[in-house]
C-alpha positions as a printed NumPy array, in Angstrom:
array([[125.053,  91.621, 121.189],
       [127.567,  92.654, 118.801],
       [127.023,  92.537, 114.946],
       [130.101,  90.805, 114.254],
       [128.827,  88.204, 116.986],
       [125.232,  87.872, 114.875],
       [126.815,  87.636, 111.744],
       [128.939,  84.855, 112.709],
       [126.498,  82.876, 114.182],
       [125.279,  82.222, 110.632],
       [128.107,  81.679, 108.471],
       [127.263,  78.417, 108.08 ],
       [123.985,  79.061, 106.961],
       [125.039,  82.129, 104.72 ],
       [127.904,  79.396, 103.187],
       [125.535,  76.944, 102.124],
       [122.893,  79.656, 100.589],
       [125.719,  80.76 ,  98.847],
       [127.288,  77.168,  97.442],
       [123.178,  76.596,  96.763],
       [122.711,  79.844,  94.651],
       [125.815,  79.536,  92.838],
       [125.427,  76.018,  91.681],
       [121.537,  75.788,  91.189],
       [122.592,  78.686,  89.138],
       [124.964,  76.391,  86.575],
       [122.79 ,  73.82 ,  86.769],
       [118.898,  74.256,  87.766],
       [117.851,  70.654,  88.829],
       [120.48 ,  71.148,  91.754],
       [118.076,  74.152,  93.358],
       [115.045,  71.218,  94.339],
       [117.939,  69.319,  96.91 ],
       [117.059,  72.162,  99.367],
       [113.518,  70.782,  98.942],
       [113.985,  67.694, 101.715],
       [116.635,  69.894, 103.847],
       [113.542,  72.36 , 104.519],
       [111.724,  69.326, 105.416],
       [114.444,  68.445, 107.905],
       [114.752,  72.559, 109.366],
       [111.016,  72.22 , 109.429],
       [110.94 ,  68.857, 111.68 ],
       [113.854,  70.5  , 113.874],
       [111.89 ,  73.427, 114.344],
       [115.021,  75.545, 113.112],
       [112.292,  77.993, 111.628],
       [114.472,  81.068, 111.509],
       [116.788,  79.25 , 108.667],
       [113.51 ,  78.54 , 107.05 ],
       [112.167,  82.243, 107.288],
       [116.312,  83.565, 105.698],
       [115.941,  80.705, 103.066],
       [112.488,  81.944, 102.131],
       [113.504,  85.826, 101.951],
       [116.291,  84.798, 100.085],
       [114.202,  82.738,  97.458],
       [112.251,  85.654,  96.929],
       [114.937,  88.388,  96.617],
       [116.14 ,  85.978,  94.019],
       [113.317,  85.768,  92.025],
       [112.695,  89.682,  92.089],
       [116.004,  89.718,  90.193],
       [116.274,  90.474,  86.582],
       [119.571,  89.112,  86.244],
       [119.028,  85.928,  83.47 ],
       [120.826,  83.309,  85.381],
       [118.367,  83.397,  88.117],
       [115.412,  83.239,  85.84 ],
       [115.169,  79.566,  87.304],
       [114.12 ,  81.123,  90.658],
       [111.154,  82.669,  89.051],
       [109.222,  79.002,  88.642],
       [111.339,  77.798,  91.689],
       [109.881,  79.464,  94.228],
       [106.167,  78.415,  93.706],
       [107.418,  75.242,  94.539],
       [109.302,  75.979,  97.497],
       [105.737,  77.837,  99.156],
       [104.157,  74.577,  98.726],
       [106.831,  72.995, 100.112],
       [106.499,  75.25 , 103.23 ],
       [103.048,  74.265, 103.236],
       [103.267,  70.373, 103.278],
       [105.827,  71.19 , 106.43 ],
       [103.63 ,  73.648, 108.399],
       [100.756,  70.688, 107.767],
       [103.485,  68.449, 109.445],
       [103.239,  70.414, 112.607],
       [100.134,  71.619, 112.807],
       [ 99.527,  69.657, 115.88 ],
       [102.296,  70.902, 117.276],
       [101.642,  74.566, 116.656],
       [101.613,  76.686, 119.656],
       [100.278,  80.259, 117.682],
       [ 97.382,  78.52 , 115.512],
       [ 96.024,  82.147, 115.321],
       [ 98.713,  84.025, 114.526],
       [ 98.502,  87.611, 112.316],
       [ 95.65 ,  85.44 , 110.079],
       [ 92.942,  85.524, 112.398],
       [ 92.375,  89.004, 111.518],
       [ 91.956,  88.412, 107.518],
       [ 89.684,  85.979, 107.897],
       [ 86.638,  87.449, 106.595],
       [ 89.208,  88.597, 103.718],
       [ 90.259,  85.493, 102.629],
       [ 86.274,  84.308, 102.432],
       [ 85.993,  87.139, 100.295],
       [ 88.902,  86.791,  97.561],
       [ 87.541,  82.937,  97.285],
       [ 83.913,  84.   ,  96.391],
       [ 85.808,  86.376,  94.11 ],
       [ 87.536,  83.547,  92.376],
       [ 83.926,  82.421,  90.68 ],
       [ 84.339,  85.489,  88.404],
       [ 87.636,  85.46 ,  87.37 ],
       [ 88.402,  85.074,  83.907],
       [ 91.455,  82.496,  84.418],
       [ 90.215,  80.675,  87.386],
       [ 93.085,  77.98 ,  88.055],
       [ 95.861,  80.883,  88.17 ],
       [ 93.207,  83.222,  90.639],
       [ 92.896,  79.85 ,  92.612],
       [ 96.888,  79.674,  92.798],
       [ 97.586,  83.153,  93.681],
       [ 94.445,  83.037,  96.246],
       [ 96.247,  80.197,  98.019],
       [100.352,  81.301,  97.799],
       [ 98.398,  84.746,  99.248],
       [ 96.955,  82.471, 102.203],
       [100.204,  80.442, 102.706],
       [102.375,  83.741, 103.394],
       [ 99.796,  85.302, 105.687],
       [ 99.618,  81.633, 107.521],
       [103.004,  80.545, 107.677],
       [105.622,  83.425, 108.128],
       [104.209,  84.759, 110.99 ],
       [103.941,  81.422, 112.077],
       [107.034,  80.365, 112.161],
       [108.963,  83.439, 113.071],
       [106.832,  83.53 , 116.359],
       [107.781,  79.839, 116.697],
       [111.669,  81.128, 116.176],
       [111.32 ,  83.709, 118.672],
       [109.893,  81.116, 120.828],
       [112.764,  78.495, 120.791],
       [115.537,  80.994, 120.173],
       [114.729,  83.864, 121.652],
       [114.517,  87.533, 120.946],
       [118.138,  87.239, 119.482],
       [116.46 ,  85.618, 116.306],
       [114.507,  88.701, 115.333],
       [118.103,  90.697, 115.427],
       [119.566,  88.072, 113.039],
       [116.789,  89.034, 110.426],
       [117.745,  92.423, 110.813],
       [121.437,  91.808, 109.929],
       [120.303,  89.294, 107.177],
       [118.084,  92.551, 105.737],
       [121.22 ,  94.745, 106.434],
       [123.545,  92.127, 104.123],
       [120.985,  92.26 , 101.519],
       [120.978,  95.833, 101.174],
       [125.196,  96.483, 101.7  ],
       [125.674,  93.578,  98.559],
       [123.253,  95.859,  96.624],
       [124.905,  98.811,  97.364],
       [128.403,  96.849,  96.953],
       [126.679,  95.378,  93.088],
       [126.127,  99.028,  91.951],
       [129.139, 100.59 ,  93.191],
       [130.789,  97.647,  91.064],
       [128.429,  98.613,  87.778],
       [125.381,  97.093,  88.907],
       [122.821, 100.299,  88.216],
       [120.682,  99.084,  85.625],
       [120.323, 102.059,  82.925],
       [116.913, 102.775,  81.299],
       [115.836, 104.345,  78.382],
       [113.974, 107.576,  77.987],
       [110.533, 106.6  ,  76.13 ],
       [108.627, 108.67 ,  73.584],
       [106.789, 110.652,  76.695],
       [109.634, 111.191,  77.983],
       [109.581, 109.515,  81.003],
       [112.862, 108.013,  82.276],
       [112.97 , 104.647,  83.446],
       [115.786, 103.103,  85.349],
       [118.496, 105.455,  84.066],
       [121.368, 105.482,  86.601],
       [119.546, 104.614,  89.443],
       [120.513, 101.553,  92.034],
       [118.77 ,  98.232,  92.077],
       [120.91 ,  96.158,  93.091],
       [119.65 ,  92.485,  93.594],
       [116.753,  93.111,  92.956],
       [114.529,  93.486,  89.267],
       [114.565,  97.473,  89.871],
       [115.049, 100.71 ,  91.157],
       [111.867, 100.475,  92.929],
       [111.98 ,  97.044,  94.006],
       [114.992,  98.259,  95.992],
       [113.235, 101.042,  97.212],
       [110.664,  98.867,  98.925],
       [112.745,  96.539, 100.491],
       [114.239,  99.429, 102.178],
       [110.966, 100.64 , 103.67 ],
       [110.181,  97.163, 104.804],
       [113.827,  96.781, 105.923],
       [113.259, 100.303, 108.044],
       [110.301,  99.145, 109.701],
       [111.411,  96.065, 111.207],
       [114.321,  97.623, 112.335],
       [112.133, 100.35 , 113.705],
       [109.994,  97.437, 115.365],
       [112.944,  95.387, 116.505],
       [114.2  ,  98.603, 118.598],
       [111.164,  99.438, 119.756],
       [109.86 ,  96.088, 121.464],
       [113.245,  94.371, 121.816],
       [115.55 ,  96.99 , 122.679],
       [118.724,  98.073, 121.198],
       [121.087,  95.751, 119.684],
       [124.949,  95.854, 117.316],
       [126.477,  98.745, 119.772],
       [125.591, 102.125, 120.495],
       [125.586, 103.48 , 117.255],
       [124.596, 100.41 , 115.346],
       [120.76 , 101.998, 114.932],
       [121.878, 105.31 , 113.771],
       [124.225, 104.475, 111.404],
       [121.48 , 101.884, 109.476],
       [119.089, 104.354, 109.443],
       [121.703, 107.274, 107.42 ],
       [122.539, 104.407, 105.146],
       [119.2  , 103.237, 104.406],
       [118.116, 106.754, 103.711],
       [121.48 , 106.918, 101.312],
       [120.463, 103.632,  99.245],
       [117.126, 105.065,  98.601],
       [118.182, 108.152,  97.161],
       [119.981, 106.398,  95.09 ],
       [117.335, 104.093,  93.883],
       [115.402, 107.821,  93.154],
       [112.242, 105.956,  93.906],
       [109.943, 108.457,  95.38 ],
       [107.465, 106.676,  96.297],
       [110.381, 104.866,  99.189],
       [111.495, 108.326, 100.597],
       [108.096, 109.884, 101.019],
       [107.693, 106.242, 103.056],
       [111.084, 106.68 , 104.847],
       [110.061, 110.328, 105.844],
       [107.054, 109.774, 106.887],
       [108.158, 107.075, 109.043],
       [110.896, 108.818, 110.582],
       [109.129, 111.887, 111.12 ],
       [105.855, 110.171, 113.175],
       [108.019, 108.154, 115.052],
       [109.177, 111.452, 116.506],
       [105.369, 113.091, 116.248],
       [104.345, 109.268, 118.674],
       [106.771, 109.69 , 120.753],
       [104.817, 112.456, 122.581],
       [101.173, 111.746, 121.834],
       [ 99.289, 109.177, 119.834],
       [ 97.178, 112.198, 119.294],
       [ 99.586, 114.692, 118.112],
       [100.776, 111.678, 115.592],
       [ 97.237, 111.601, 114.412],
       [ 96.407, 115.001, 113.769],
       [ 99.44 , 115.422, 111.692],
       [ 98.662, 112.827, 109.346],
       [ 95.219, 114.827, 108.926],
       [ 96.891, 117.728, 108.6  ],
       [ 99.528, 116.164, 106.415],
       [ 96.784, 114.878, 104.013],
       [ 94.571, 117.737, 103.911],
       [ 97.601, 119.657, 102.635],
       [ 99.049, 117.542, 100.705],
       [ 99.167, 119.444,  97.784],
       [101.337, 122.481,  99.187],
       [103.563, 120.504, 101.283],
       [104.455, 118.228,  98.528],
       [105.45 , 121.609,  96.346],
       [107.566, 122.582,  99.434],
       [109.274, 119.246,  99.728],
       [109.634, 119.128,  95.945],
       [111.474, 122.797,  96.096],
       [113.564, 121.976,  99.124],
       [115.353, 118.682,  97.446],
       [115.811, 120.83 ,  94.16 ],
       [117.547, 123.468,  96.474],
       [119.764, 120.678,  98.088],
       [120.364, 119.508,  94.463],
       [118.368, 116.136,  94.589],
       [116.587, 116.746,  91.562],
       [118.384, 114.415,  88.821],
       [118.627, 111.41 ,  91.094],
       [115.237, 111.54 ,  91.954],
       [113.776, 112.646,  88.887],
       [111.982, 115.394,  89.944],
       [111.682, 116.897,  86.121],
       [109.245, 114.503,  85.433],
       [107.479, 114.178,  88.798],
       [104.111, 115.666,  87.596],
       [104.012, 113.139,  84.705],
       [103.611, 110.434,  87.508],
       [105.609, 107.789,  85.478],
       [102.698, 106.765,  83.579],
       [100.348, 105.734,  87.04 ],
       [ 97.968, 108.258,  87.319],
       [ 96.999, 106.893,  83.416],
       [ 96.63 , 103.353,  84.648],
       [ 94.894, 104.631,  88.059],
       [ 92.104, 106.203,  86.349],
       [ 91.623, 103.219,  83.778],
       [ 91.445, 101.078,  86.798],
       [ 89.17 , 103.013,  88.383],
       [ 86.863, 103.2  ,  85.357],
       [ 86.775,  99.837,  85.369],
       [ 86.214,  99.259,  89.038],
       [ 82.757, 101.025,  88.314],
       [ 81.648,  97.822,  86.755],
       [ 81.799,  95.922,  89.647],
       [ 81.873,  97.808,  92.39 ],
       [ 81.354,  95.747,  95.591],
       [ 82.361,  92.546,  94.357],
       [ 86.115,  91.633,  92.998],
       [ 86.87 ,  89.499,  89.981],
       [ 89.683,  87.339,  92.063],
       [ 93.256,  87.361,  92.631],
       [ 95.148,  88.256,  89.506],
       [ 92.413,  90.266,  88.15 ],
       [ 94.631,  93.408,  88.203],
       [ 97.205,  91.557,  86.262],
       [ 94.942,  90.102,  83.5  ],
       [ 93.611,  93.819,  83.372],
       [ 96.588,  95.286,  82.378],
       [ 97.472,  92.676,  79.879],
       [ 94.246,  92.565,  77.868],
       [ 95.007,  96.451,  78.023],
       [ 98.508,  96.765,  77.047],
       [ 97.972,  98.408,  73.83 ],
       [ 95.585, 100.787,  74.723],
       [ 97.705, 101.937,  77.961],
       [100.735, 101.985,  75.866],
       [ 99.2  , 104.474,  73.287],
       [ 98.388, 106.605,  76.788],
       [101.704, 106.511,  78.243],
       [101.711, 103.593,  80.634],
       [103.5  , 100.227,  80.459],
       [103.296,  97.755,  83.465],
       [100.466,  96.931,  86.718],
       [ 98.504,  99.214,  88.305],
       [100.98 , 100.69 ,  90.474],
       [ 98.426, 101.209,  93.707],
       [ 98.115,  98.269,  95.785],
       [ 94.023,  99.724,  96.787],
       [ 93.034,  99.388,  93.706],
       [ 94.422,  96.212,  92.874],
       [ 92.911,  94.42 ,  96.122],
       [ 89.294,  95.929,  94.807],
       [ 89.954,  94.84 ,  91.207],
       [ 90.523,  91.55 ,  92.969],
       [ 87.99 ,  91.207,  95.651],
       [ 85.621,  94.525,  95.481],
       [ 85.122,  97.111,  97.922],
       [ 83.797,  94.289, 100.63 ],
       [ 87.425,  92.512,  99.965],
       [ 89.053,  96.   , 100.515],
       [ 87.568,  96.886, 103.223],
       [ 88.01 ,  93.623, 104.713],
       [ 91.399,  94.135, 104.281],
       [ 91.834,  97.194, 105.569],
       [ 90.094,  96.314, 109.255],
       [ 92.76 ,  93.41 , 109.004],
       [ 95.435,  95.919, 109.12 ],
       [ 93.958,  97.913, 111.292],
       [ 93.826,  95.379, 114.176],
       [ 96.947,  94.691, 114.017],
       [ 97.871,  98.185, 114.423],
       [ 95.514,  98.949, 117.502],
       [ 96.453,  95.624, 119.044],
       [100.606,  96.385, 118.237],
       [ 99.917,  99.876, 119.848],
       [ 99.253,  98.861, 123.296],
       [102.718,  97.349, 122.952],
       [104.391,  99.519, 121.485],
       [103.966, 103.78 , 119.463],
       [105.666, 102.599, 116.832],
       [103.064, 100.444, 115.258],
       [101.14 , 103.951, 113.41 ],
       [104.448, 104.98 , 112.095],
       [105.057, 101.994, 110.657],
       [101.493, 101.537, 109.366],
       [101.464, 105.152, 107.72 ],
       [104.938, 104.512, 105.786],
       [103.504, 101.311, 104.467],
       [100.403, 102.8  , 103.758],
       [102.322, 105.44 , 101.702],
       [104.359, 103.163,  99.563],
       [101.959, 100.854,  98.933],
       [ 99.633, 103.59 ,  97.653],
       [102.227, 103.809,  94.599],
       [103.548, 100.241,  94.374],
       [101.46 ,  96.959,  94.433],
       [103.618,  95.105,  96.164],
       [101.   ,  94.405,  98.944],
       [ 98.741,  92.339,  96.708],
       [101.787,  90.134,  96.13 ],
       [102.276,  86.955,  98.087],
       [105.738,  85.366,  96.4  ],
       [107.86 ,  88.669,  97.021],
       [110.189,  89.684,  99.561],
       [108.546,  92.759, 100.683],
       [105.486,  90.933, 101.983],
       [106.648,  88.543, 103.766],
       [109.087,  91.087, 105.764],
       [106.396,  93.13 , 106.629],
       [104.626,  90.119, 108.063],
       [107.454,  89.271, 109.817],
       [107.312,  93.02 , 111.003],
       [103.802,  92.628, 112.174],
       [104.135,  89.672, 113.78 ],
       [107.356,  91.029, 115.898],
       [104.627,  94.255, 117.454],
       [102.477,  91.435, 118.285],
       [104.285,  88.89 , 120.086],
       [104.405,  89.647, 123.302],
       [100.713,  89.385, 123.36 ],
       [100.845,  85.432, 121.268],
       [103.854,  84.533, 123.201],
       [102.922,  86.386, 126.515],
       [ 99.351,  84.599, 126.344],
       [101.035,  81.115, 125.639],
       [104.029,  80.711, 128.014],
       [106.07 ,  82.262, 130.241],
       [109.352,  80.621, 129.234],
       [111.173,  83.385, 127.382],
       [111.413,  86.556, 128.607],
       [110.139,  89.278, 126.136],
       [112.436,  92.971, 126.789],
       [109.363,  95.043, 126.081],
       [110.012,  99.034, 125.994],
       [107.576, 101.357, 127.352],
       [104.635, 102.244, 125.142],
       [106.097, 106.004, 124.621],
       [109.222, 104.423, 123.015]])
């Protein structure tokens, strides 16, 4: 199917999130009328205008533009809207397991956790909009590929691609937010793309998440948008997050691209690279750092100040220090953030403003080393299970390994980049929910060496 062909099949849907945005922006009250027309999608199990509404609720509210600040408080309600409608249906639900079934014994663990959290209520709020995601979008975007088809998973795709070309389009226009250089000298945002989103990074991580679906999408779907539709994404992904100079994105995008050619040949051979890769981490990172200075990459990636670590390796260590004082067992969802807070001054004097930057350590702030490693074996079955389906499931895992290991994006429930990787996950695995369930749509699966 053609793009043009995808995109036009929801105009009407991209009109009215447009009309929406534009006036809830004016006037704020007018956002909560989409409140009973999810209600309605919901009940007409039109769950892939529910999934684009939801991704676009979050881009929204990653923005720092001021006249979306409304968003911000906005979408709490709209996950708990979600909520009350997947409760609607739960009788109806064909998938009741769904990606969840393997965080189970995760979720038990971040609720224990909650009892010693210093702001209970707020752990107890960001413990349930954590559950919700992990319950509901793979939910529903199994029940989308279910009564639409594999088409639906394509019209994601083009939804991402829209995203990224009107933040491209926004900074081409003047929309690169400029930082400031601080007193350690580390620059911030200066010149580098973030389109609609609250920065640089933010950007950055969409793209990776973006990348991987698309990767999935190929790979258990089949090719879709012409015969150089896949190509050409890929070159302009790989554009947009140079220009974002988040590293942290293109060491994700590499990797990525790189084991999906290692996987290709051998599960094995992708394997032993990524041992290889780690044990040398050191030296290859010199050599990649030396090649992109040769190829004169260094100012839009900021590779002057690349052993300063923009401030993380501070925080990392102070997080670490503090892990030691409760090693096993978490202090509850939001820990990391009331860390950080009640440490602002100190960090500041070190260098560091902002989270923890390392989504590991924030899940074992949160929930220990048992919540961690909980968390971890959830990933991990859905990796093994997604391989049998399809090689690029490692790949995937290993880029979102990487840039979660410098962002902590993955302890967040009401962003975008979570619930696109869930979506991600849940399009490796359903051929095996669907497959098990019915026979009624027919999944185009691609040999395992694809």
């Amino acid at each position: 199917m053609r793009v043009i062909d995808l995109i036009r099949t929801d105009l009407g849907l991209y009109a009215f999130l447009i009309i929406w945005t534009f006036v809830s922006t004016i006037f704020n009250p007018f956002a909560y009328i989409i409140i009973p027309v999810v209600f309605i999608l919901v009940h007409r199990e039109k769950y892939f205008e529910v999934i684009i509404t939801l991704l676009l609720v979050l881009i929204l509210s990653d923005s720092s533009n001021l006249n979306l600040i409304w968003v911000k408080s906005f979408k709490t309600i709209f996950m708990l809207t979600l909520g009350v409608g997947y409760l609607f249906k739960l009788n109806q639900n064909r998938y009741s397991g769904g990606v969840i079934k393997y965080f189970v014994p995760f979720f038990i663990v971040a609720v224990i956790c909650i009892a010693y959290n210093p702001l209970p209520l707020e752990s107890i709020q960001k413990t349930l909009s954590y559950f919700l995601i992990f319950l509901i979008v793979p939910i529903f975007t199994l029940e989308a590929i279910k009564s639409e088809g594999a088409t639906v998973i394509f019209r994601i795709v083009i939804f991402g691609l829209i995203i990224l070309v009107i933040s491209y389009v926004v900074g081409f226009f003047g929309g690169i937010e400029f930082g400031t250089e601080t007193e350690t000298g580390t620059n911030t945002n200066k010149g580098r793309l973030s389109g609609l989103f609250g920065n640089p990074n933010g950007l950055g991580i969409f793209i990776v998440n973006f990348s991987c679906l698309l990767v999935a999408s190929k790979s258990v779907y089949g090719k879709f948008g012409g015969k150089y539709f896949y190509i050409l994404t890929v070159i302009f992904a790989l554009f947009l997050t140079v220009k974002t100079g988040s590293r942290g994105a293109l060491m994700a995008l590499a990797s990525l691209f790189i084991c999906l050619e290692l996987f290709k040949y051998s599960t094995w051979i992708g394997l032993l690279f990524i041992i290889f890769f780690v044990s040398l981490y050191e030296y290859i990172a010199d050599l990649m750092i030396n090649v992109l200075f040769a190829v004169g990459l260094q100012e839009e990636l900021r590779l002057d100040t690349i052993e300063e670590g923009s401030g993380r390796l501070i925080v990392w260590a102070f997080a670490w220090e503090n892990i030691q004082d409760s090693l096993f067992v978490g202090k509850g969802f939001g820990y990391d953030r009331y860390f950080t807070r009640a440490n602002y001054i100190l960090l500041s004097r070190k260098g560091h403003e902002g989270g923890v930057h390392n989504s590991y350590l924030m899940i074992w702030l949160n929930t220990g080393l048992i919540g961690l490693l909980a968390w971890l074996r959830g990933m991990l079955l859905i990796i093994i299970a997604s391989s049998k389906i399809t090689r690029v499931a490692w790949p995937i895992l290993i880029a979102i390994f990487l840039s979660a290991f410098f962002e902590g994006w993955l302890v967040g429930s009401l962003n975008p980049y979570t619930s696109l990787l869930l979506v991600t996950f849940t399009v490796m695995m359903s051929p095996n929910f669907i497959g098990a369930e019915s026979n009624e749509i027919e999944i185009v699966k691609q040999p395992v060496d694809e």
